[in-house]
C-alpha positions in Angstrom: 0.0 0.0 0.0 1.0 3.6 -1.1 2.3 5.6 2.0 2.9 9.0 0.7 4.7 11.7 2.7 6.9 9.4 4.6 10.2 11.1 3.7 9.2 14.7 3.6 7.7 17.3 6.3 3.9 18.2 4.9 2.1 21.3 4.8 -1.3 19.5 6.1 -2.2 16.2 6.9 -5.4 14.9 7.1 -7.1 12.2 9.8 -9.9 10.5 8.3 -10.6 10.3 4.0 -14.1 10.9 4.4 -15.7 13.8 1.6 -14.8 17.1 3.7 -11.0 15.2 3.7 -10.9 15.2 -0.1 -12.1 18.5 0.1 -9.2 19.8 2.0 -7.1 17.7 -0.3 -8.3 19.7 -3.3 -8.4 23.1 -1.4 -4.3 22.5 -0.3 -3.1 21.2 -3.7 -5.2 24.5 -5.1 -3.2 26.6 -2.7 0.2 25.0 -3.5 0.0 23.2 0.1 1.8 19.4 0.3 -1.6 17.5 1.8 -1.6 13.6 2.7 -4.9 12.1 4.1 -4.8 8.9 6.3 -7.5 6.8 6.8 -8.2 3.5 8.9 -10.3 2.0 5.7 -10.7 2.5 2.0 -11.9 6.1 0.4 -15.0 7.4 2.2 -15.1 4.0 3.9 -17.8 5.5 6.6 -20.2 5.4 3.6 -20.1 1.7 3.4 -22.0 1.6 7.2 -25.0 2.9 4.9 -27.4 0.5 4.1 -26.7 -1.0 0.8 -29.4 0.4 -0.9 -29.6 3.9 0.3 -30.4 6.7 -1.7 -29.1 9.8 -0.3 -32.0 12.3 0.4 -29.3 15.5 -1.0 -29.7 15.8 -4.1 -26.5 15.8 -6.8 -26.2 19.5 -6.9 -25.6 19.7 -2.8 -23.4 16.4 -2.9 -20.9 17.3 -5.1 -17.4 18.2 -4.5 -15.5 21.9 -5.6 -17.7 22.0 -8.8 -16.7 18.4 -9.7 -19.7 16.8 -11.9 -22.1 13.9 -9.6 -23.4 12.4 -12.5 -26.2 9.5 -11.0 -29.7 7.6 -12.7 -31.8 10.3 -10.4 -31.6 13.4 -8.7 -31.0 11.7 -5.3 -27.8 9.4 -5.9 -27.4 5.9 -4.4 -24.8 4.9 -1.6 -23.2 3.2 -4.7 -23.2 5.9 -6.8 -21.6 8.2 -4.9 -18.6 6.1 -3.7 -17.8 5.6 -7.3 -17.5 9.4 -7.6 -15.6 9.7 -4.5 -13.1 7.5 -6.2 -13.0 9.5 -9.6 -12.4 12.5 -7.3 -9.2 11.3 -5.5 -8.4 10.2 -8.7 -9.3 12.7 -11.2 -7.3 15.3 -9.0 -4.4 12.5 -7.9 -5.6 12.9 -4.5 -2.5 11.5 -2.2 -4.4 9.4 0.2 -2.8 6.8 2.5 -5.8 3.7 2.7 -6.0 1.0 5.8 -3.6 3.0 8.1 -4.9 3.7 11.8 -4.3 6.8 13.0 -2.9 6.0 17.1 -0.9 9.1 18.0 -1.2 12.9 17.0 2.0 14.4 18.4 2.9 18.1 18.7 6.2 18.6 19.2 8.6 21.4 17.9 6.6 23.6 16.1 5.6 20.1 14.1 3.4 17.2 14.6 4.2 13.9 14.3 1.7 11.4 13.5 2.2 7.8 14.1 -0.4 5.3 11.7 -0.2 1.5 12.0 -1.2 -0.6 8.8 -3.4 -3.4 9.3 -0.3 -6.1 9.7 0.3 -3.3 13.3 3.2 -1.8 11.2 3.8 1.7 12.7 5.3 4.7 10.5 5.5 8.2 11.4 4.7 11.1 9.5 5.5 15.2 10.0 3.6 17.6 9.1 3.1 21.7 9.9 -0.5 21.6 10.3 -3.5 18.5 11.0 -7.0 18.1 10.4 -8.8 15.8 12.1 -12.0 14.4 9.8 -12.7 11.5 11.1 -16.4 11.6 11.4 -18.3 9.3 13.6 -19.7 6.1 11.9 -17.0 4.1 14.0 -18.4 4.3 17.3 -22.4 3.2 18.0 -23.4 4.6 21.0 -23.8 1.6 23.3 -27.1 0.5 25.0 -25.4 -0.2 28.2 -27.4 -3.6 29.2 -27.4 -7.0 29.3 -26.8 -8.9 26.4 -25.5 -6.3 24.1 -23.0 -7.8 23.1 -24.7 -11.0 22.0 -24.2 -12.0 18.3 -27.5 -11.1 17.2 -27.5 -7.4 17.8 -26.1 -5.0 15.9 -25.6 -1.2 15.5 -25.6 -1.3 11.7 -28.0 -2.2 8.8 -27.0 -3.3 5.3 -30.3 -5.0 4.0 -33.7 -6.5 4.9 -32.8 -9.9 3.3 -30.7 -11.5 6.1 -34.1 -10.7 8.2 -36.8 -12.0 6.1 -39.4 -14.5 8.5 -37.5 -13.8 11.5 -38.6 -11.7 14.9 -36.7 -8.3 14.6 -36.4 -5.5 17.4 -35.6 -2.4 16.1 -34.3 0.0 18.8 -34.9 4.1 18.7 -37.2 6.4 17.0 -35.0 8.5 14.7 -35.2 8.3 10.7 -32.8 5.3 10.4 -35.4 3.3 12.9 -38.5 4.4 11.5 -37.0 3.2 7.8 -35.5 0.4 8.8 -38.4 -0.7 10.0 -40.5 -0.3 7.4 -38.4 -1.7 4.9 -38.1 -4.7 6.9 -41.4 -5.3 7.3 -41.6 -5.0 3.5 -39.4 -7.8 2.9 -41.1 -10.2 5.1 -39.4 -10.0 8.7 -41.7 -9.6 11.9 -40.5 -6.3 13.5 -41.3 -4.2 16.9 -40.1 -1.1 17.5 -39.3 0.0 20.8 -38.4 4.0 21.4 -37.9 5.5 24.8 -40.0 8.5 23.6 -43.4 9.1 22.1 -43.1 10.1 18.5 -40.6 9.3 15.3 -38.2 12.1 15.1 -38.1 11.3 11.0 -38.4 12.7 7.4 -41.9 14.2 7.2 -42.9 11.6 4.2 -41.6 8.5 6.5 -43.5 9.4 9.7 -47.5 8.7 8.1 -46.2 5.7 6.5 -44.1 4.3 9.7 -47.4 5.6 11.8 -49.8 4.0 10.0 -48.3 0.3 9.6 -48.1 0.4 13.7 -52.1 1.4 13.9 -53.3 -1.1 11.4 -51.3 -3.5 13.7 -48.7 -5.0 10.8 -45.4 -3.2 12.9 -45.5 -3.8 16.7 -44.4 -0.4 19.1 -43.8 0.0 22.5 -43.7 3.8 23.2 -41.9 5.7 26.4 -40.4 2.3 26.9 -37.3 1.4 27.9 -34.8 -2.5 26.9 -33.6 -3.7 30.0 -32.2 -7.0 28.9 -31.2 -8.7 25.6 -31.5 -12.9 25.8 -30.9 -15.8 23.6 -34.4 -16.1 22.2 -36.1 -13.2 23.8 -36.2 -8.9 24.8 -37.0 -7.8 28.0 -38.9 -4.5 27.8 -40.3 -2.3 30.4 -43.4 -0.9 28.7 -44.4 2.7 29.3 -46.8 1.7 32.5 -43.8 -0.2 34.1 -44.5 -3.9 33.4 -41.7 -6.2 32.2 -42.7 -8.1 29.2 -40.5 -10.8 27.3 -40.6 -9.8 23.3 -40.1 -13.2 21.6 -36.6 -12.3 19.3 -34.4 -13.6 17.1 -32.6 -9.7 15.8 -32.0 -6.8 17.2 -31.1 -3.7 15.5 -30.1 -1.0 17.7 -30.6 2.3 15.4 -29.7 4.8 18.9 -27.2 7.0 16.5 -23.7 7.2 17.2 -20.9 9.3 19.5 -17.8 10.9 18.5 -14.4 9.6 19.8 -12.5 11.9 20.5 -9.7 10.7 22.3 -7.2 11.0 19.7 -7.9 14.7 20.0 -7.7 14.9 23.8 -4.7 13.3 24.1 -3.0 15.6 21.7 -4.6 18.4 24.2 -7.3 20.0 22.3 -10.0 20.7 25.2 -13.5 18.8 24.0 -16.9 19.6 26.2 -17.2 16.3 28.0 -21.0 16.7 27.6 -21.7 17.6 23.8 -18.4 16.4 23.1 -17.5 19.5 21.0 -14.2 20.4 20.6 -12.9 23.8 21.2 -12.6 25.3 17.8 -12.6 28.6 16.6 -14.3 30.7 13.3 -11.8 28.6 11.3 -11.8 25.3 12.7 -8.8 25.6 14.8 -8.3 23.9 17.7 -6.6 25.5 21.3 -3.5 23.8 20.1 -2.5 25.8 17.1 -2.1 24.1 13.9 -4.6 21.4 14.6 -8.0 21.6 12.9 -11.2 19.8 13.1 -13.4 19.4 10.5 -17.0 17.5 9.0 -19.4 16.0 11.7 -16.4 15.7 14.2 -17.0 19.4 14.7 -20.8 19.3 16.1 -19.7 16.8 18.6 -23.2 14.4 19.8 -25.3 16.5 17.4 -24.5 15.0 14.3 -27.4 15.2 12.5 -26.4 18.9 11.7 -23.2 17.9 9.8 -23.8 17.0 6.6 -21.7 16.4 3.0 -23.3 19.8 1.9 -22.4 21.7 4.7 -19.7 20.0 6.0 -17.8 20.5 2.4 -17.8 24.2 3.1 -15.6 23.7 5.8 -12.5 23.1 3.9 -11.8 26.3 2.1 -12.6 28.0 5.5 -9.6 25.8 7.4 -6.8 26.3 4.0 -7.4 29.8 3.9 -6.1 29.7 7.5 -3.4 27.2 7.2 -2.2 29.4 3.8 -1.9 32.6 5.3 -0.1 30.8 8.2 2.6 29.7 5.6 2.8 32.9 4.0 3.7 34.4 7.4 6.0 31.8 8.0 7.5 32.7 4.1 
């Protein structure tokens, strides 16, 4: 595997290869800046913890990257779609982007930070750089249910297709978007699913809620509102139901759709000071972290609210964060 940079101190490197990385790439090479992205998995790898047969809800026009053509079969692009024009980005604009490298340490030290990556035989390498932006979004840590049995082999915090699920008792755990359509599209292909939220309503996409509501009244998607999982088992759920009974849900699945949380311990143990409730870190106008030359950038930025980070805003960061780093080597200059 490629492992650019190795031998030379760079203007930027990036954590994470995600879209607002390749961004950054683009925006550095634009401004004459030397720019290396590391990531733990392949190009935009978070993508592939979308369901296999996602379409995006953006449209083209708000997905695509500094001006460079999304071409897809509809105005809404699939998951597989737009990974293929991730690729012709980085490639189209020789993107240098180090693949299947885990990011362990983020080092300042002497006006430069080192930054030691281990490939997936535990290979470590360091690499130098002037300046680091950390993009590593958030896709890689579920936020945990913290009971019994979560850790049993038929949970999981991810959802790739309805298929695996078809004739089988499914528990689908939360009441966001991705647990009001997973749902529903499991119940389409055949599997037997309950819902169970801890609130009252489906916090969802307005044309999902009447279609998620209505397949719970006519009986054909089971819910337990304001209730609460207390125990996963072999062939059963035990749920506390909103008027505090414990029931046993006969269950052979679960899918816990609760979201995910940032990790940001690579950041605090570099020394950048992160909220330990919203897990924000401390960033200013232009992404820059209380230790100077380390960015943030993409959903890591709005910490456990990250469903206000999106490709289409998240993209806009980048010319905001090489404008700073570029007038900080022209000062240098």
């Amino acid at each position: 595997m490629k492992r650019y940079g190795l031998d030379e101190i760079l203007d930027i490197l990036v954590v994470g290869a995600g879209p607002a990385a390749l961004v950054i790439l683009h925006e550095a090479a634009a401004q004459g800046l030397r720019a290396v992205a590391i990531d733990q998995g392949p190009v935009c790898g978070a993508l592939l913890r979308h369901p296999t047969y996602m379409k995006w809800f953006s449209t083209t026009q708000n997905l695509e990257l500094c001006g460079f053509p999304l071409l897809a079969n509809d105005k809404n692009p699939t998951r597989r779609e737009y990974l293929a024009y991730c690729r012709a980005f980085a490639r189209y604009f020789d993107l240098k982007i180090i693949t299947y490298h885990t990011v362990q340490q983020i080092i300042p030290l002497d006006g430069l930070f080192r930054v030691q990556a281990a490939d997936i035989h535990g290979r470590s390498s360091v690499w130098r750089a002037k300046q680091v932006v950390a993009a590593t979004g958030f896709y890689d840590s579920p936020r945990p249910l913290g009971i019994p049995g979560e850790h049993s082999p038929k949970v999981s915090h991810r959802y790739t297709e309805a298929h695996a699920y078809a004739d089988h008792d499914v528990m689908v755990i939360g009441a966001g978007s991705s647990a009001a359509e997973v749902a529903l599209e499991l119940w389409r292909e055949g599997a037997r699913v309950t819902v169970v939220m801890r609130g009252s309503v489906f916090d969802t996409k307005y044309w999902i809620k009447p279609d998620i509501e209505n397949r719970i009244r006519e009986g054909s998607i089971a819910c337990y509102r304001e209730a609460a999982v207390l125990e996963i088992l072999p062939d059963d759920v035990r749920v506390r139901t909103s008027e505090g009974a414990e029931i046993l849900v006969p269950n052979d699945f679960v899918l816990a759709m609760t979201g995910y949380e940032p990790d940001t311990r690579l950041l605090e143990a570099a020394g950048v000071r992160v909220d330990p409730d919203t897990k924000k870190p401390a960033i200013d106008e232009a992404f820059e972290t209380n230790v100077p030359g380390l960015f943030v950038a993409g959903t890591l930025t709005a910490g456990v609210d990250s469903n206000v980070v999106f490709v289409e805003n998240s993209r806009e960061h980048a010319p905001v964060i090489v404008r700073r780093i570029a007038e900080k080597t022209a000062a240098r200059n």
